[in-house]
SEKOL-704902 format. One record per atom (N, C-alpha, C): residue in three letters; x, y, z; atom name. Coordinates in steps of 0.001 Angstrom, whole numbers, plus 524288, in hexadecimal, padded with zeros to 5 digits. Last residue first. Layout:
BEGIN
<vexlum ala, u X, v Y, w Z, setor CA>
...
// end
This chain:
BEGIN
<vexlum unk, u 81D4B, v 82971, w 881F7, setor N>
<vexlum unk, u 82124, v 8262C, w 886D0, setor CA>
<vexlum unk, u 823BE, v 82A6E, w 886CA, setor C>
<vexlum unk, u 81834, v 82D2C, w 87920, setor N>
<vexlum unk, u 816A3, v 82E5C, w 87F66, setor CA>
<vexlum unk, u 81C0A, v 82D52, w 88306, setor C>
<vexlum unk, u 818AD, v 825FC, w 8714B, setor N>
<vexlum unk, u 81D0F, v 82BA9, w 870D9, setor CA>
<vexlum unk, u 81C58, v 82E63, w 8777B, setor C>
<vexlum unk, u 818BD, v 81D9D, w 874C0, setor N>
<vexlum unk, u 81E0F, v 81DCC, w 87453, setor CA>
<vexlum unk, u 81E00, v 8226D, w 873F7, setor C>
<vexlum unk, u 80D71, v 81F03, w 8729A, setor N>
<vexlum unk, u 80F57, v 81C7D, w 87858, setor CA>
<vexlum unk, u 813E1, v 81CF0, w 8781F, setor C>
<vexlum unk, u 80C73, v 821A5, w 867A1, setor N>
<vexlum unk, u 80B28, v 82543, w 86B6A, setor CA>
<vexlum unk, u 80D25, v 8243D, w 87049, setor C>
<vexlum unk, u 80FC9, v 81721, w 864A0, setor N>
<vexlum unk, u 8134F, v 81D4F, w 86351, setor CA>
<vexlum unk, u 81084, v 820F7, w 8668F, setor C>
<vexlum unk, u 80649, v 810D0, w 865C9, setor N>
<vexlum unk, u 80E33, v 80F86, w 868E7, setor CA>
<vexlum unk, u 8101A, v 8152A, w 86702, setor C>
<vexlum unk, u 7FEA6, v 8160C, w 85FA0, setor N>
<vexlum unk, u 7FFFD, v 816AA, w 8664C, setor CA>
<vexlum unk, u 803D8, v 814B5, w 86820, setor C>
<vexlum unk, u 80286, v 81537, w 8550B, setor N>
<vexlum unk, u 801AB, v 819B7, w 85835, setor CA>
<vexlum unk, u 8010E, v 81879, w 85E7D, setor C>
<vexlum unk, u 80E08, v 8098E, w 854A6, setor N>
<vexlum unk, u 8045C, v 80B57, w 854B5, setor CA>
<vexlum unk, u 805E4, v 81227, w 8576A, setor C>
<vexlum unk, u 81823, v 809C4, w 85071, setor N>
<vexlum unk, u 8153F, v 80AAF, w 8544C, setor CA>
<vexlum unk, u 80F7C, v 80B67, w 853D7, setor C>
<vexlum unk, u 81BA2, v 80556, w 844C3, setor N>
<vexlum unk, u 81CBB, v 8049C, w 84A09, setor CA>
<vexlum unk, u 819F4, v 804EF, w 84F0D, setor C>
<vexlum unk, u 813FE, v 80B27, w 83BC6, setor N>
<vexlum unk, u 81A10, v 80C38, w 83E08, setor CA>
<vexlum unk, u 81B97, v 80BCB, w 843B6, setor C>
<vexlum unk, u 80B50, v 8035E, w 83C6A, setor N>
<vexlum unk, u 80F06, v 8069C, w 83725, setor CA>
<vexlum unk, u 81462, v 8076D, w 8397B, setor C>
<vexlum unk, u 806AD, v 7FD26, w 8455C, setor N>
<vexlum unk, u 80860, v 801E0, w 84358, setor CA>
<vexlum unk, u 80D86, v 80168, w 8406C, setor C>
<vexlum unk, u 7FE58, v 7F282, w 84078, setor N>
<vexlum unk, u 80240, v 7F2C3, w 842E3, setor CA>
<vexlum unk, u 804CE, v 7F984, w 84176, setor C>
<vexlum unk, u 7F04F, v 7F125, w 84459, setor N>
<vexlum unk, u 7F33E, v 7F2CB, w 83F62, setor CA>
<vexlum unk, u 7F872, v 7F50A, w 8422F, setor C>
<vexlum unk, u 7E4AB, v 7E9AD, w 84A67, setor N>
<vexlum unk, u 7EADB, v 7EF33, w 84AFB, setor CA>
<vexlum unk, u 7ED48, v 7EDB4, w 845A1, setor C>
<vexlum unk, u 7D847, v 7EA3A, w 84508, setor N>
<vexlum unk, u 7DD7A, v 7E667, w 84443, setor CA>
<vexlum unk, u 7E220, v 7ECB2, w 844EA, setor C>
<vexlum unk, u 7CEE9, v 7EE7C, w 8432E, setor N>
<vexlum unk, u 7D15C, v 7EE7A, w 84A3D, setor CA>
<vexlum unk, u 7D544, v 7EACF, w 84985, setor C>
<vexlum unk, u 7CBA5, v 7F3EB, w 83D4C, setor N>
<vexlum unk, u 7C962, v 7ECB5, w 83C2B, setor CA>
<vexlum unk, u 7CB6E, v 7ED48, w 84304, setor C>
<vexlum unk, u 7CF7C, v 7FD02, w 83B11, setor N>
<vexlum unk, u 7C8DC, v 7FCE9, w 83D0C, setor CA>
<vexlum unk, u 7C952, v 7F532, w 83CDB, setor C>
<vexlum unk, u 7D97F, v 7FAF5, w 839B1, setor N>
<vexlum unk, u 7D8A4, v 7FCEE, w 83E8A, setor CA>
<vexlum unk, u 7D160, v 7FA84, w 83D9C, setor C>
<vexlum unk, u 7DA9F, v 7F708, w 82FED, setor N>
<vexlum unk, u 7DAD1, v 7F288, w 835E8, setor CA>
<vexlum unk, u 7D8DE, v 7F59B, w 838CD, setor C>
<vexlum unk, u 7D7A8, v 7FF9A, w 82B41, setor N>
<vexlum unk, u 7D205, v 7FBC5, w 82A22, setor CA>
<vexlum unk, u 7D4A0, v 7F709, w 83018, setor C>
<vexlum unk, u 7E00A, v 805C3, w 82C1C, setor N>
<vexlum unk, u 7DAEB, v 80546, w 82FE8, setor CA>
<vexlum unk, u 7D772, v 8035F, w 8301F, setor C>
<vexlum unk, u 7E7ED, v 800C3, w 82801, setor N>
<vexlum unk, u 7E614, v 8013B, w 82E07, setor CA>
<vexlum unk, u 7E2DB, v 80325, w 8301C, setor C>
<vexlum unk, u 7E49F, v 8024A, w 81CBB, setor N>
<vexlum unk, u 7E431, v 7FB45, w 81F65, setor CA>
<vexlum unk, u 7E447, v 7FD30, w 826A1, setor C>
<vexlum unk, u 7E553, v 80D07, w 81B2F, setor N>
<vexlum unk, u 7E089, v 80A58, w 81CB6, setor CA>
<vexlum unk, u 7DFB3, v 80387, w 81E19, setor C>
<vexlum unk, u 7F166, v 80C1A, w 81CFC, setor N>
<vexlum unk, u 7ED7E, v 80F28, w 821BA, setor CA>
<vexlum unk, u 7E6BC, v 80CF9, w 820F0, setor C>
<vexlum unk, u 7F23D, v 8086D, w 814B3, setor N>
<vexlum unk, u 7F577, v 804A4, w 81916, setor CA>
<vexlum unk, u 7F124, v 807ED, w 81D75, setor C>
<vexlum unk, u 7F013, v 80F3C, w 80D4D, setor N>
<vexlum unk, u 7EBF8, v 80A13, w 80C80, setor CA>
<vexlum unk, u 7EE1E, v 80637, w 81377, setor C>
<vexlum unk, u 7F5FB, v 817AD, w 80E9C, setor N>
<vexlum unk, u 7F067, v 81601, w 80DF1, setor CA>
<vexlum unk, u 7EE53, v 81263, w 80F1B, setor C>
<vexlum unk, u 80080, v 81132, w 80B4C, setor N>
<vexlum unk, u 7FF23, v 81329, w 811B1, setor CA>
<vexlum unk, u 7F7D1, v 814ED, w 81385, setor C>
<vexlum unk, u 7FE88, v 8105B, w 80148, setor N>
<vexlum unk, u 7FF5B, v 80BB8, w 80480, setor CA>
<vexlum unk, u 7FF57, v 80C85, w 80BD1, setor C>
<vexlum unk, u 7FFEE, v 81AAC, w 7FDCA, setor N>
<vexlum unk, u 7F906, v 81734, w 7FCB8, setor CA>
<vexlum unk, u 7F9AC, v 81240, w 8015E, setor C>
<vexlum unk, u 808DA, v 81D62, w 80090, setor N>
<vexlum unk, u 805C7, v 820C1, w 803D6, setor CA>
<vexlum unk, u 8014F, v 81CFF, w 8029C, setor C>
<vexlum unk, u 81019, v 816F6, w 7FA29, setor N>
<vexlum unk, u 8114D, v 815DF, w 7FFD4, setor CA>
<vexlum unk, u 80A8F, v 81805, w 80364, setor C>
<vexlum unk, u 80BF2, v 81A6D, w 7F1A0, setor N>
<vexlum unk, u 80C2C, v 815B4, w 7F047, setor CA>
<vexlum unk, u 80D10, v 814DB, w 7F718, setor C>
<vexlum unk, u 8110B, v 824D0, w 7F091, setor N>
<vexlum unk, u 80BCE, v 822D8, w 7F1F0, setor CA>
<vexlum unk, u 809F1, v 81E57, w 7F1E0, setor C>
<vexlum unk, u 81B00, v 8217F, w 7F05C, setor N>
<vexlum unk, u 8190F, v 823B4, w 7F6C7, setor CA>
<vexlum unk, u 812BE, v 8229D, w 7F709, setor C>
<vexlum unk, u 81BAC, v 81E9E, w 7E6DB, setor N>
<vexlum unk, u 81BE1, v 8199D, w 7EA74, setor CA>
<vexlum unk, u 81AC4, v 81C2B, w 7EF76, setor C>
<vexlum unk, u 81795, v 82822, w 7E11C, setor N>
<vexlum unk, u 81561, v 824BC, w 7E088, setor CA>
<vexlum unk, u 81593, v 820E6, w 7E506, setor C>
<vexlum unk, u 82385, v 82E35, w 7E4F2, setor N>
<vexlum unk, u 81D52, v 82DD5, w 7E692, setor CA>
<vexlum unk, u 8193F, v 8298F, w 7E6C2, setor C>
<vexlum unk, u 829A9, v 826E9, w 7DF9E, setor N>
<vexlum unk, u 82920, v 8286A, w 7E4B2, setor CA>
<vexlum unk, u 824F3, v 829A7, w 7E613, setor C>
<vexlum unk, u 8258D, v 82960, w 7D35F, setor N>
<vexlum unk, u 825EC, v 824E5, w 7D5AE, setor CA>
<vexlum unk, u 826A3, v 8252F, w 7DC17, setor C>
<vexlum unk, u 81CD6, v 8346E, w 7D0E4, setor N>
<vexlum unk, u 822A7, v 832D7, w 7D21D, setor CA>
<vexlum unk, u 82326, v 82E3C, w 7D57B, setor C>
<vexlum unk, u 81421, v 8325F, w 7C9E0, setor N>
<vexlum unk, u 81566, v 834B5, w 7CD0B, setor CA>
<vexlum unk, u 81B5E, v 83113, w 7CF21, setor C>
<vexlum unk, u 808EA, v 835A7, w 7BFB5, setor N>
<vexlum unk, u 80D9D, v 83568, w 7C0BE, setor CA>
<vexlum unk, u 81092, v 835D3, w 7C6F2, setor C>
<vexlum unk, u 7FB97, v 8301D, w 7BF16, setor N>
<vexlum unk, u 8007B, v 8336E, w 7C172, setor CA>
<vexlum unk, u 80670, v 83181, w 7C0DE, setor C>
<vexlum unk, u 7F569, v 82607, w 7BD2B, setor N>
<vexlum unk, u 7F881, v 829ED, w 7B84D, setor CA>
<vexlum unk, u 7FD1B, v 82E16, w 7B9C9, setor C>
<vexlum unk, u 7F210, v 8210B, w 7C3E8, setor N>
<vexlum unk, u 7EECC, v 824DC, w 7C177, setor CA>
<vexlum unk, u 7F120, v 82862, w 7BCE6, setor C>
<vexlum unk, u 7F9CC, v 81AB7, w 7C797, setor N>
<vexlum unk, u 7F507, v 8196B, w 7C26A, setor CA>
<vexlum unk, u 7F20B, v 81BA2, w 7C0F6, setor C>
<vexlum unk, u 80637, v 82364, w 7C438, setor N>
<vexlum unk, u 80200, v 8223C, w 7C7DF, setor CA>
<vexlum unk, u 7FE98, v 81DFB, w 7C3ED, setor C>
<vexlum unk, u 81180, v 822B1, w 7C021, setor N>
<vexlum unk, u 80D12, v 8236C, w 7BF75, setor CA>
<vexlum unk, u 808EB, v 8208B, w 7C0FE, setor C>
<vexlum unk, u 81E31, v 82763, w 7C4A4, setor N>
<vexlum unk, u 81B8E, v 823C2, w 7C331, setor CA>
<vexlum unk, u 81631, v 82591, w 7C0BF, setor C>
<vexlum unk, u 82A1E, v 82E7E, w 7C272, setor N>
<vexlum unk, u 8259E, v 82DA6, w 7C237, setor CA>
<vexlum unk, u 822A1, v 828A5, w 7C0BD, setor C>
<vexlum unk, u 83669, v 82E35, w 7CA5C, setor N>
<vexlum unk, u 8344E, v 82E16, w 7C5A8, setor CA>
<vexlum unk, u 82EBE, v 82C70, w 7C740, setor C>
<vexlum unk, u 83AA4, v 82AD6, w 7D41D, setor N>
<vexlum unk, u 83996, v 8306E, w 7D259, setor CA>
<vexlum unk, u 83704, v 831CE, w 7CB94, setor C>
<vexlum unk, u 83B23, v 8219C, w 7D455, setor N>
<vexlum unk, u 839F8, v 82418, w 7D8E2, setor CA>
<vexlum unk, u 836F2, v 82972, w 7D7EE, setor C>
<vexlum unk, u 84328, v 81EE5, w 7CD33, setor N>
<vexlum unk, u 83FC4, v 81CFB, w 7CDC9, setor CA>
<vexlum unk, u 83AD7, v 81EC6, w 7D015, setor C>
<vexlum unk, u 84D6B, v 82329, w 7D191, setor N>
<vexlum unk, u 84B58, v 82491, w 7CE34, setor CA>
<vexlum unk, u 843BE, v 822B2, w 7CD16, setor C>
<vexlum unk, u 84E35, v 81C51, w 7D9C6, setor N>
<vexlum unk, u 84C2E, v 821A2, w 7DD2C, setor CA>
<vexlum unk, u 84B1C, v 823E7, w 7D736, setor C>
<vexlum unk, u 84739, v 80FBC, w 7D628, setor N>
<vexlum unk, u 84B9D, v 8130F, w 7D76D, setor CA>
<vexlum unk, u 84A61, v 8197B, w 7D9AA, setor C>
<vexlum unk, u 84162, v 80482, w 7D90A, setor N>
<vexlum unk, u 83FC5, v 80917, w 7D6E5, setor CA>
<vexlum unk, u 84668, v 80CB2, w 7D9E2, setor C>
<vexlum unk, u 84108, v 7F981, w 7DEA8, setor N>
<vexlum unk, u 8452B, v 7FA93, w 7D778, setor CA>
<vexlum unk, u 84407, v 8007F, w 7D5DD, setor C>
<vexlum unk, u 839B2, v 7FBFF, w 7E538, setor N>
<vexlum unk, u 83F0E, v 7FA90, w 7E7DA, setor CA>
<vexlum unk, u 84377, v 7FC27, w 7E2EC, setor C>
<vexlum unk, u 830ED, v 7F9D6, w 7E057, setor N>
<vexlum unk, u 83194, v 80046, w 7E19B, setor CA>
<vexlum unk, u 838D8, v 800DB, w 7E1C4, setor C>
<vexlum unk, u 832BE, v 7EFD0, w 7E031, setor N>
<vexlum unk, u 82FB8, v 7F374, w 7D9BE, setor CA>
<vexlum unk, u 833BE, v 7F825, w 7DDBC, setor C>
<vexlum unk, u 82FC6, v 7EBD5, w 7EA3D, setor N>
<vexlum unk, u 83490, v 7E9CE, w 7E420, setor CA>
<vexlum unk, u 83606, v 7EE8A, w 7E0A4, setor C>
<vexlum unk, u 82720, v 7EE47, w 7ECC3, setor N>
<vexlum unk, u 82CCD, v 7F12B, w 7EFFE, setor CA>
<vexlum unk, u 830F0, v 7EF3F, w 7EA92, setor C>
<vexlum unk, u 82097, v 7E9A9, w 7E833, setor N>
<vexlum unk, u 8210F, v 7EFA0, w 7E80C, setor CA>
<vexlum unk, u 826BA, v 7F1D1, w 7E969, setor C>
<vexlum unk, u 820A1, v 7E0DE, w 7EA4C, setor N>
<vexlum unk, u 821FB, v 7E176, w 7E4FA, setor CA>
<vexlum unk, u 823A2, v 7E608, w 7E4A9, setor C>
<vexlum unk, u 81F77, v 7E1AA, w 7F47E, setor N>
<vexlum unk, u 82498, v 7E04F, w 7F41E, setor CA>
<vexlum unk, u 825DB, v 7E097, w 7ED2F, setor C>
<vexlum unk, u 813CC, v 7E256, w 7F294, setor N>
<vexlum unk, u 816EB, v 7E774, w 7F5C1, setor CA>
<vexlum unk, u 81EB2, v 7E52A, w 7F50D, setor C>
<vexlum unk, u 80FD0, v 7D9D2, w 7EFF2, setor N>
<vexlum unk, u 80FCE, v 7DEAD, w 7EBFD, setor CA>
<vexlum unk, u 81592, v 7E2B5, w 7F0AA, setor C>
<vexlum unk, u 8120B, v 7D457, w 7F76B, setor N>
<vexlum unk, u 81421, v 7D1B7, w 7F4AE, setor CA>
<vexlum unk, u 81470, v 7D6D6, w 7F059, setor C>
<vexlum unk, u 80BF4, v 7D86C, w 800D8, setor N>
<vexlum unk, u 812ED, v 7D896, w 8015B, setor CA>
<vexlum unk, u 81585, v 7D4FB, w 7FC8E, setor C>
<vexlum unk, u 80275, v 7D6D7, w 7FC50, setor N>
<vexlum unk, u 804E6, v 7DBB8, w 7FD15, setor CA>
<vexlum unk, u 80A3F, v 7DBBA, w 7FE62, setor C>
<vexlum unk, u 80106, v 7CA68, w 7FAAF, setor N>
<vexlum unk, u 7FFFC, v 7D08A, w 7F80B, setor CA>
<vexlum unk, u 80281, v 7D519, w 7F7CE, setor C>
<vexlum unk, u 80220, v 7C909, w 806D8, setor N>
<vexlum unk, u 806C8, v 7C6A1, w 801FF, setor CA>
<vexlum unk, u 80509, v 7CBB4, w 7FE44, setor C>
<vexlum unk, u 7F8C6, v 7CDF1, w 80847, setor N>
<vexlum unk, u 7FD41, v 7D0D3, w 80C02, setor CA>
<vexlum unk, u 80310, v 7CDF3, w 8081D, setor C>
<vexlum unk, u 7F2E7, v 7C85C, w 80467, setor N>
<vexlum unk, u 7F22C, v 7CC54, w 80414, setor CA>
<vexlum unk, u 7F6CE, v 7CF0D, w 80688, setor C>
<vexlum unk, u 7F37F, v 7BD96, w 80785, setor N>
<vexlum unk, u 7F3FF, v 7BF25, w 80411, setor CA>
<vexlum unk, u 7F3CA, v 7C552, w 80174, setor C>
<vexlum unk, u 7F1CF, v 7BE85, w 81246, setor N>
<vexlum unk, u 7F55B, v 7BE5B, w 8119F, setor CA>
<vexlum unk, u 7F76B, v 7BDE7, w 80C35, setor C>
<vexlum unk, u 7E5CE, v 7C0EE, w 8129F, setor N>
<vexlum unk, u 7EB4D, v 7C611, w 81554, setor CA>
<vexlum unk, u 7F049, v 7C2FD, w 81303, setor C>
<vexlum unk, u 7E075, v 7C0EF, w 80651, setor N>
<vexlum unk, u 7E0EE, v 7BEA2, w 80BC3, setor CA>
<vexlum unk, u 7E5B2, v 7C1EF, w 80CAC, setor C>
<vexlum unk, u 7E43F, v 7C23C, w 7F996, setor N>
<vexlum unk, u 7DDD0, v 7C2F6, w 7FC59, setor CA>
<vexlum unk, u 7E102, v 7BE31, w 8028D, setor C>
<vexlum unk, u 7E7B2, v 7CA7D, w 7EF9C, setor N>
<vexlum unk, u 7EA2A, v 7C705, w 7F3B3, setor CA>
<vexlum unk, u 7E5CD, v 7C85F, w 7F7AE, setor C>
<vexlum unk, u 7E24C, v 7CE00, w 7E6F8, setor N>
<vexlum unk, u 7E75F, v 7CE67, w 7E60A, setor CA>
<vexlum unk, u 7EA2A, v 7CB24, w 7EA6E, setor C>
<vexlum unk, u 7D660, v 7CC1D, w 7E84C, setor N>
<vexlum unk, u 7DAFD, v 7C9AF, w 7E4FF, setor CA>
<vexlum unk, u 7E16B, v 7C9C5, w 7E4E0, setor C>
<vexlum unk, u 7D3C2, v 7D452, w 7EE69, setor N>
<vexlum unk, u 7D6AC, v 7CE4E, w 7F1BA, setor CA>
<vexlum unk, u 7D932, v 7CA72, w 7EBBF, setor C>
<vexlum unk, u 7D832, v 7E14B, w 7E8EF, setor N>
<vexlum unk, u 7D63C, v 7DC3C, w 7E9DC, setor CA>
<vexlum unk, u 7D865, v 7D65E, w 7EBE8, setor C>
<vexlum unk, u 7DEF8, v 7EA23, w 7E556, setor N>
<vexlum unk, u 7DFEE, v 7E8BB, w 7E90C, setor CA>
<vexlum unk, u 7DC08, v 7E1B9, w 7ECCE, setor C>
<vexlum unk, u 7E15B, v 7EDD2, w 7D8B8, setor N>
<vexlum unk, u 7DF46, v 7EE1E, w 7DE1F, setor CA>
<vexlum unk, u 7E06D, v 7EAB0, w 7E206, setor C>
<vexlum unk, u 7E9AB, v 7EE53, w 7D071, setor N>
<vexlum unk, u 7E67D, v 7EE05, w 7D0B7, setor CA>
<vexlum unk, u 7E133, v 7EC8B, w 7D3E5, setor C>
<vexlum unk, u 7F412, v 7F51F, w 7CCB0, setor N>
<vexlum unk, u 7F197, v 7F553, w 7D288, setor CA>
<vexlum unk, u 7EC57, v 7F30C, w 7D108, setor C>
<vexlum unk, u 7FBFA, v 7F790, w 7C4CA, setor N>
<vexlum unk, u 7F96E, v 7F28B, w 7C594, setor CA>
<vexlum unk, u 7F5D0, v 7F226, w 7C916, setor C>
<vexlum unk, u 7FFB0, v 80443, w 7BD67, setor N>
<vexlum unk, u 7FD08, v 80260, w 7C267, setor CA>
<vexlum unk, u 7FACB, v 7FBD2, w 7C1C2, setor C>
<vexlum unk, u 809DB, v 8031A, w 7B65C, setor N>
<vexlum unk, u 80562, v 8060A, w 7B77C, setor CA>
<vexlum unk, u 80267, v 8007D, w 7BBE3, setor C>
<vexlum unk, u 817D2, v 804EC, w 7B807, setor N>
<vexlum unk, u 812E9, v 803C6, w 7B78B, setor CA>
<vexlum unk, u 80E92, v 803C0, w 7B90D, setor C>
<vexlum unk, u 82085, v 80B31, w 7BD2C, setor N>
<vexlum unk, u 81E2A, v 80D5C, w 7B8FD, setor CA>
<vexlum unk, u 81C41, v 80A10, w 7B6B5, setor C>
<vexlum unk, u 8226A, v 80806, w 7C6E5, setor N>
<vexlum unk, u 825CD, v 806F1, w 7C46D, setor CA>
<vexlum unk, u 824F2, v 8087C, w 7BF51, setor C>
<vexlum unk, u 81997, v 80E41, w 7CDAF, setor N>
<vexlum unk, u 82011, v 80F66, w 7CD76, setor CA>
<vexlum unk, u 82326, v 80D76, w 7C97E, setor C>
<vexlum unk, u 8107E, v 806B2, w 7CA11, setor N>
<vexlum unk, u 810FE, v 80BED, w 7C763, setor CA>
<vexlum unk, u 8151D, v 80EA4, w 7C811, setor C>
<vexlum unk, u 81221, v 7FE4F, w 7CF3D, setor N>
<vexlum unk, u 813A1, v 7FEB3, w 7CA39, setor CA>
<vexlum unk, u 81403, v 80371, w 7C6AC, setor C>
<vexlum unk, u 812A3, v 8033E, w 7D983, setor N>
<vexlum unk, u 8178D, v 801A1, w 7D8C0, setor CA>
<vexlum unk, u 8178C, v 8005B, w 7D20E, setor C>
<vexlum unk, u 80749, v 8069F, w 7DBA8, setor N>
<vexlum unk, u 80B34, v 809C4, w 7DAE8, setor CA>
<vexlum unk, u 80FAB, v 8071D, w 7D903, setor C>
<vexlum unk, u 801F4, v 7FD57, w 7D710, setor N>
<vexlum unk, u 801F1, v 801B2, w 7D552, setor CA>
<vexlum unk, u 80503, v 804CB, w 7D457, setor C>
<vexlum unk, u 804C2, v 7F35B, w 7DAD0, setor N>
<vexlum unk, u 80427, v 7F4BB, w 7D404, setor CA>
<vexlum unk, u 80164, v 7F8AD, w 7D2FB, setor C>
<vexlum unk, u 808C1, v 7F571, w 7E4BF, setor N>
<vexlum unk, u 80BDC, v 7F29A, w 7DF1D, setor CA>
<vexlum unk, u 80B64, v 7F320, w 7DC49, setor C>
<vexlum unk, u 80110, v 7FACC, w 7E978, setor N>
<vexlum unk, u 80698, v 7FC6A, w 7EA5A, setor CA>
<vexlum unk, u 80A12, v 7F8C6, w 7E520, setor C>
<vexlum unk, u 7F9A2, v 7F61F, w 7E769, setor N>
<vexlum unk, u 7F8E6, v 7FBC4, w 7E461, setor CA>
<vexlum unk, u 7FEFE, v 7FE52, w 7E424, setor C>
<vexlum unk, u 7FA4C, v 7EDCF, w 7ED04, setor N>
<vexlum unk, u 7F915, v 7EDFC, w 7E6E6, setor CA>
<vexlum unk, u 7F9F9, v 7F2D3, w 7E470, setor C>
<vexlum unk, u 7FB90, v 7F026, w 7F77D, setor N>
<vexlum unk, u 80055, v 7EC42, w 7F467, setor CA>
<vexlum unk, u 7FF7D, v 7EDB3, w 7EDE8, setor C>
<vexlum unk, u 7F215, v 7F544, w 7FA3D, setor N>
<vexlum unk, u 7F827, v 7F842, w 7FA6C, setor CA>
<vexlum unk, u 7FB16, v 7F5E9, w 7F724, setor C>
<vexlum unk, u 7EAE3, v 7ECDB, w 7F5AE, setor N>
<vexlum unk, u 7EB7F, v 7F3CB, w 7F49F, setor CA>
<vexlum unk, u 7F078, v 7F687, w 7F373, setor C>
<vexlum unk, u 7EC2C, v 7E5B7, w 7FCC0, setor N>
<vexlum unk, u 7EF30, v 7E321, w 7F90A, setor CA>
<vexlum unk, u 7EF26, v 7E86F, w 7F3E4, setor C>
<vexlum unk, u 7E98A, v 7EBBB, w 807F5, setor N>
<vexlum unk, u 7EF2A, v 7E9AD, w 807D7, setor CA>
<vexlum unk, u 7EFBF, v 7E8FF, w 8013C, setor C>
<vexlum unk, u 7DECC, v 7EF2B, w 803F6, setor N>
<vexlum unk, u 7E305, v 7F2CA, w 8047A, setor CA>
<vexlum unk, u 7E78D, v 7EFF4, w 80428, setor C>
<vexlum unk, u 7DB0C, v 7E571, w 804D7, setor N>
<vexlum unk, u 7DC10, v 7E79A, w 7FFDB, setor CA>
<vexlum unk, u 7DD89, v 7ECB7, w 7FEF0, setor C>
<vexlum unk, u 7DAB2, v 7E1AD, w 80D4F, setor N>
<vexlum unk, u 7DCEB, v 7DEAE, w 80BA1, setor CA>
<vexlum unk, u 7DF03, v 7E118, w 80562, setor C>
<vexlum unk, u 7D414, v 7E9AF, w 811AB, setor N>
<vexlum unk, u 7D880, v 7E8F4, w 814DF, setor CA>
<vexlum unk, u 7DDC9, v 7E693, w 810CC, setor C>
<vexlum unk, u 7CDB5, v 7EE09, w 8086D, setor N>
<vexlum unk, u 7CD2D, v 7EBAC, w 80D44, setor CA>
<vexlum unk, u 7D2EA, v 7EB17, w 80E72, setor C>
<vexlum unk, u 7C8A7, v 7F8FB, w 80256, setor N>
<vexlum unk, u 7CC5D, v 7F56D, w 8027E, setor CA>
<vexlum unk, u 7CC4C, v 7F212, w 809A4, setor C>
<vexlum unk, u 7BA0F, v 7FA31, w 7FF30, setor N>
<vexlum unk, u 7BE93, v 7FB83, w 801C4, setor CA>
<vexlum unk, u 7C346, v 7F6EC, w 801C4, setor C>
<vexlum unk, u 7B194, v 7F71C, w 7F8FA, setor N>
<vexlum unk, u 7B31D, v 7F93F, w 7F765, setor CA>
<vexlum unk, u 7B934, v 7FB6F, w 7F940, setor C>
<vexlum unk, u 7AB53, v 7F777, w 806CF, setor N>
<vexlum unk, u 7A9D8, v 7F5A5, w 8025C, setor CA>
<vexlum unk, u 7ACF2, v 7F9A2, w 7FE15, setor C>
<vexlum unk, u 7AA64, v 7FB78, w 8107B, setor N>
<vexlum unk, u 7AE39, v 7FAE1, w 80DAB, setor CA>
<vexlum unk, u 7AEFB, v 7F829, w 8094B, setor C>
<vexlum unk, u 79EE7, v 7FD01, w 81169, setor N>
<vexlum unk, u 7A194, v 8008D, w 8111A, setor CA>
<vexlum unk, u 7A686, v 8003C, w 80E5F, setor C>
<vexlum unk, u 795A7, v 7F5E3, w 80E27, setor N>
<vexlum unk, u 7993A, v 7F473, w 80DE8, setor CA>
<vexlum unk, u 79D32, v 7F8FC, w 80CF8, setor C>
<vexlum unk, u 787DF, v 7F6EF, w 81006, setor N>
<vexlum unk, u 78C18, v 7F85B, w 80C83, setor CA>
<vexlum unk, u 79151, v 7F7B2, w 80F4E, setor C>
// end
C-alpha cells in the first residue's frame, strides 16, 4: 500500500497555494463566489511550468487586492462555506493557509535531503553563531 497515496506532492502544493490564493480567496474579496478548482498537473505539469503558474496567478492576485481600499478592508466578505467575515481577515487567512502549506513543502525537501534557503536571512545555526560571538 502506497502511504502517500491520495497526498499532495510537491508539485501540487505549489499550483494549491497559487489556485486557492486566486480563485478562492481573492474572488471571494471582491464579492465572487469561489473558482478554486484543485490543484492538478493539468493546470501546469513540469517545474517550469508550474512555477510560470504560480507567479502568473499570484501577480493576478496582487492586481485585484492592490484596487481594494481601507474602506474595502473593512467591509464583509463571504467564505465558501457561507461565513461572513471581514475582508482583512479573510486576506490574513489567506496569508496563514499559505504559510501552511510553505512549511509542509520544507519538509517534504527536508526528508528528500534537498537544503531549502532560510525565510529570513539567517538558517538557525548562522543566528546562533552570531548571537554567541
Amino acid at each position: 500500500m502506497d502511504l502517500r497515496q491520495g497526498k499532495f506532492t510537491l508539485g501540487d502544493l505549489v499550483r494549491h497555494i497559487a489556485a486557492i490564493e486566486r480563485y478562492m480567496f481573492v474572488e471571494t474579496v471582491v464579492g465572487r463566489p469561489s473558482r478554486y478548482s484543485g490543484c492538478g498537473r493539468e493546470l501546469a505539469d513540469g517545474y517550469e511550468n508550474v512555477i510560470a503558474f504560480m507567479e502568473r496567478l499570484h501577480r493576478e492576485s496582487v492586481e485585484i487586492i492592490a484596487g481594494l481600499g481601507a474602506a474595502d478592508l473593512q467591509r464583509k466578505c463571504t467564505t465558501p462555506e457561507g461565513s461572513p467575515i471581514t475582508v482583512w481577515k479573510w486576506l490574513r487567512a489567506m496569508v496563514e493557509h499559505e504559510v501552511h502549506h510553505r512549511g509542509q513543502i520544507y519538509l517534504y525537501l527536508a526528508m528528500l535531503g534537498v537544503p531549502t534557503p532560510p525565510l529570513y536571512g539567517l538558517t538557525s545555526e548562522q543566528l546562533r553563531q552570531r548571537s554567541l560571538s
